[in-house]
N, C-alpha and C positions, 0 to 999 in steps of 0.2 A: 810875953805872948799877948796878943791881942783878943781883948773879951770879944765873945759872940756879936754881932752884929743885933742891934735892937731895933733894925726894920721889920724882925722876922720874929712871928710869937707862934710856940705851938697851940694848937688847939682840936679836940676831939680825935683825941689819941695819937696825932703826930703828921697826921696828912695835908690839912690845911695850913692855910698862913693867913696871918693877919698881916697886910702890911701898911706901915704906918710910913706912909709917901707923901713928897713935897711937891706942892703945886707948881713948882718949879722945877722941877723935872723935864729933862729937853725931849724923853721917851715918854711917849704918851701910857700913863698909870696899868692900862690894858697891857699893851704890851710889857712892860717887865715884871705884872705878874704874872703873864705867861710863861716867861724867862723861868724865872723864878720859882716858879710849880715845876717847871724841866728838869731843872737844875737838881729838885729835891727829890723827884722822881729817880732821875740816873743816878744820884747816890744816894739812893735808900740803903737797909740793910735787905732788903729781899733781893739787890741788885750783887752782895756779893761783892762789891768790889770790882766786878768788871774786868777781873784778868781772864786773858785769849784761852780759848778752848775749855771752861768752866760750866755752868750750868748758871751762874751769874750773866754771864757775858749771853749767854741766849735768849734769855728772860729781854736783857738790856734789849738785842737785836729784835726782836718778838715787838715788843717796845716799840723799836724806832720806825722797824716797818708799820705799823698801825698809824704812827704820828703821817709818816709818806704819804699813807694812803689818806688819810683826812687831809692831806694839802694840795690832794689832784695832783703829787709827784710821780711823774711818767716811769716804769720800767723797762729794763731791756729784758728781750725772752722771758717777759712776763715773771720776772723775781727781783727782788731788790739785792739778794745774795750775790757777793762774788767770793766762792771760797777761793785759797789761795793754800799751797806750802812752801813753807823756810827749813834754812836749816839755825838751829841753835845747838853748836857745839858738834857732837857728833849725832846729835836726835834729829831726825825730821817733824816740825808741826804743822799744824793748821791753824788759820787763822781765815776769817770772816768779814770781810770788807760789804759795807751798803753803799750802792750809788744807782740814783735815779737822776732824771734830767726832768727841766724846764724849756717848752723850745721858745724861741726866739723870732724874731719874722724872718721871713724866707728868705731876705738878702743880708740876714746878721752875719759879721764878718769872721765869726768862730766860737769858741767855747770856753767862758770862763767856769773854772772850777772851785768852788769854796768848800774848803776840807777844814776835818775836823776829826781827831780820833777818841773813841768813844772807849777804848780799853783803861784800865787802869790795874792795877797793883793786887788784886783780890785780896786774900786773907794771909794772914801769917800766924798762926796757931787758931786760937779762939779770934784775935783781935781784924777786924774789919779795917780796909784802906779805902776810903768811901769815894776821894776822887771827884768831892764836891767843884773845886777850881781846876784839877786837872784832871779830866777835863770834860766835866758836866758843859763849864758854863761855855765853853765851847762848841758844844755839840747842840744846847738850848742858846745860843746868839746864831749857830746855823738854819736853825728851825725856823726862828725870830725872820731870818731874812728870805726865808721859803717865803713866809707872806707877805714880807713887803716886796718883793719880787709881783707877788700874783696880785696886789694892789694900785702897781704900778697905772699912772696916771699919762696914760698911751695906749697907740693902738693896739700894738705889741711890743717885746721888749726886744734892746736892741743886740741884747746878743742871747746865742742858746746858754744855757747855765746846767751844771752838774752840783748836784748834792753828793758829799763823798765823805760818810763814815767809817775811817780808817778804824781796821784791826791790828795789835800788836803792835805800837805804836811805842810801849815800854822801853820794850825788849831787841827795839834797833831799828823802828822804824820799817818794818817788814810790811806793813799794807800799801804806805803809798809808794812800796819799790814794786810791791804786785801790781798795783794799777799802773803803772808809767809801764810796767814789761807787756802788762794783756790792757788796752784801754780800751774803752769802748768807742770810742772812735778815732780817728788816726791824732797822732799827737799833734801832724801839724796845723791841725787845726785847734788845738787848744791856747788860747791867747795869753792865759794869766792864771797862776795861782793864787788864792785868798784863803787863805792857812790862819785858821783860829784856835790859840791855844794859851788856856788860862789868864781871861779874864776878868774874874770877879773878886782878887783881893787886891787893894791899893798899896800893900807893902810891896819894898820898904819907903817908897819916895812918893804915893801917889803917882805914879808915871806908867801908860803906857806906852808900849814898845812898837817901833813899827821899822820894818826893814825891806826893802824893795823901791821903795818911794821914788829914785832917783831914774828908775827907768819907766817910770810914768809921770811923763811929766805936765807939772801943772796941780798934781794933787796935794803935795804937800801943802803948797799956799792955800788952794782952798779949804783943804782940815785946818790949818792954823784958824781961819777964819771962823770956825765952828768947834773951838778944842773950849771956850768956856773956860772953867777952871779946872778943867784935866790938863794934867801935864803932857806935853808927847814930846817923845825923844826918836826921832829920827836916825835909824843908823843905817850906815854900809853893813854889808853879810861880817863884815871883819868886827864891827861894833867899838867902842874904845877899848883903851891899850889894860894893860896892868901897869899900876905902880911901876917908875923905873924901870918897865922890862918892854922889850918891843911883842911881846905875846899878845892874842888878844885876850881883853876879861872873858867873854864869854865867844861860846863859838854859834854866832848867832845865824851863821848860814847852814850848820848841822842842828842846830837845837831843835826841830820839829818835824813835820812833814815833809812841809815844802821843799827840803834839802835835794828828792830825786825829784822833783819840777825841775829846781836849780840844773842838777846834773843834765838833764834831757835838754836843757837850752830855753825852757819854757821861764819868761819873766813870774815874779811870786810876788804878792805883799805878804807879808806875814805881821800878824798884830798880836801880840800875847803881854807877858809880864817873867821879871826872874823868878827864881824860887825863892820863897817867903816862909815864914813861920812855921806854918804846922804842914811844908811841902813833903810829900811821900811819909805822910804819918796820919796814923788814925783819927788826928784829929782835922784834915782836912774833910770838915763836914759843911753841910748845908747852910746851918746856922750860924755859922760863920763866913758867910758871905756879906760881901761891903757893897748892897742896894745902890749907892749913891757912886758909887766908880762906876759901877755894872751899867747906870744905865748912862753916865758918860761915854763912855768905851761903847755904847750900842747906837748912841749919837753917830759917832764918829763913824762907826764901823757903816751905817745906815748912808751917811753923806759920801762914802765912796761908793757904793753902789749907787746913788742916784748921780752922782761925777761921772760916773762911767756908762749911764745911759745915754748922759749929753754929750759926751766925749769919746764919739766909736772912733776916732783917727789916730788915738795916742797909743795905741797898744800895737802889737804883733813888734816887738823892740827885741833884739837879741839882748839877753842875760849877762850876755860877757861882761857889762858896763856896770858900775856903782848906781 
């Protein structure tokens, strides 16, 4: 098991950080301690855990709308809320989806959405699932890119943008099958999924994941350009094989959100990592987040949104293709 991360020291009583960061860092020191206070915030223990329909999970929401509203994030019908119901098993639930927009200039060609589901696993007796990587750091590298969105070095940006904090995300993926069934605005104008999910540990290979790549073309080369010493591993939705068997390792076109983008026909990038170490266990906390991957992966993740400001002709691509 991998020791705590030693970027992060607690200090007066557990709120702050000290972070002892490299002037070489390609995310400028501000921003990933931003990240990084996020991060520690959505899995505190006052957060609960952050499983659907809890008193964690509200607190969480409570939260993130407050973070919106300090980023000039626009609502629709004036709420960040989109409740939703599933079914699990023979129960009906509720679940809780946020999404505000960023608009775009008046002749942006559509709407990219970058998702990110803020649920996680709650408690299991006394013991806390805190859901620091999955997926805090998700939902604070969303946030991270609210502002460099509204930083943007233009007159406006060149496409409309949605913030989409998936509900129930656990338990099958039920928020972003709610958003694709009610969206807020027509699907065909949404150009591309940007599906963020766990981030900030570098097990087991130092590698992240990136899959969609092939149907925006031209970005791969340019993250290569800018991957540093991150590793990036480019895959099709199928991902590589298993051992000897024509299966795939992982099913990386269901592993996350993005999966009903995929189905709707809407192109996705999706950038995350496998399950690591202390994954869906109480010891995925804060303090053990890997600083130094975190703010690689926020490089990269930052160079496709500024790719895609200069690059409004690549998109609207049907899905069907690798």
């Amino acid at each position: 098991m991998k020791k705590p991360s030693k970027h992060l020291v607690l200090l007066g009583g557990g709120w702050l950080c000290l972070y002892a960061l490299f002037a070489s860092h390609s995310v400028a020191n501000e921003v990933l301690e931003q990240v990084l206070l996020d991060i520690q915030q959505l899995s505190s223990e006052a957060k609960q855990g952050r499983e659907t329909g809890t008193e964690g999970a509200a607190l969480t929401r409570d939260w993130l709308k407050q973070r919106f509203a300090e980023l000039d994030v626009a609502s629709w019908q004036d709420s960040y809320a989109a409740p939703f119901r599933y079914r699990q098993g023979r129960h009906t639930k509720e679940g809780v989806n946020l999404q505000g927009w960023l608009p775009g200039c008046p002749d942006a060609p559509g709407y990219i959405v970058i998702s990110a589901h803020y649920d996680h696993l709650g408690k299991r007796g006394r013991r806390i699932y805190p859901g620091a990587n999955d997926n805090a750091s998700g939902v604070a590298a969303m946030l991270a890119l609210i502002r460099q969105l509204k930083q943007l070095d233009a007159p406006c940006r060149a496409y409309h943008y949605i913030l989409l904090a998936t509900d129930a995300e656990e338990n099958g993926l039920h928020g972003s099958a709610a958003f694709v069934r009610q969206p807020p605005v027509a699907l065909e104008q949404i150009v591309l999924n940007i599906n963020l999910d766990m981030l900030a540990r570098s097990e087991p290979r130092g590698q992240l994941f990136i899959t969609g790549a092939r149907r925006v073309p031209g970005l791969r080369t340019h993250l290569q350009q800018h991957q540093g010493q991150l590793r990036l591993v480019f895959l099709t939705d199928r991902g590589p094989l298993q051992a000897g068997s024509l299966q795939p390792l992982y099913d990386w076109r269901n592993s996350s959100d993005h999966a009903y983008f995929h189905r709707a026909g809407i192109p996705y990038l999706f950038f995350g990592g496998m399950p690591f170490t202390d994954y869906h266990s109480p010891n995925d906390q804060w303090q053990r987040i890997d600083a130094e991957f975190l703010s690689q992966v926020m490089t990269i993740i930052g160079q496709t949104i500024l790719w895609l400001e200069n690059e409004t002709d690549v998109l609207g691509l049907s899905s069907d293709s690798n």
